[in-house]
C-alpha positions as CSV (number, residue, x, y, z in Angstrom):
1,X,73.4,96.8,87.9
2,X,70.7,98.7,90.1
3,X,71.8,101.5,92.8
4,X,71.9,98.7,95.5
5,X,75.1,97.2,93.8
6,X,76.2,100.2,92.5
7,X,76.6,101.4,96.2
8,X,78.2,98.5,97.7
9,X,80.5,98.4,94.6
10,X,81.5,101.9,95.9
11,X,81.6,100.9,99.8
12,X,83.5,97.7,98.5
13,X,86.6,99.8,96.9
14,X,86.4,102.5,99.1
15,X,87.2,99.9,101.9
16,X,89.6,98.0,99.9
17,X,91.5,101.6,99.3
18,X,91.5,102.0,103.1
19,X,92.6,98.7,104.0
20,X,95.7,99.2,101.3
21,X,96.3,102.8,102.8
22,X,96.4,101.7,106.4
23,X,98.9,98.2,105.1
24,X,101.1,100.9,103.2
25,X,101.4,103.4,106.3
26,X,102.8,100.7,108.4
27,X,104.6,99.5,106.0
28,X,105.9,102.6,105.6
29,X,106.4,103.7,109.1
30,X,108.5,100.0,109.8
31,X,111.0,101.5,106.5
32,X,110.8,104.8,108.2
33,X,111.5,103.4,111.7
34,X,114.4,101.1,110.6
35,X,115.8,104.0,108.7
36,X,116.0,106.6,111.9
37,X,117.3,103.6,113.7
């Protein structure tokens, strides 16, 4: 494994974190929502 890979290996979870932030925040927020409602 040289630096290339090791780098996109990073950028490659760091945007699959983000992705299952931003899913979990509107998931979240549609709970929240439905809950005030």
């Amino acid at each position: 494994m040289n630096v290339k890979d090791k780098v996109r290996f990073r950028l490659y979870v760091f945007g699959y974190c983000e992705v299952i932030k931003y899913f979990v925040r509107i998931k979240y927020k549609q709970v929240f929502w439905v809950v005030s409602v």
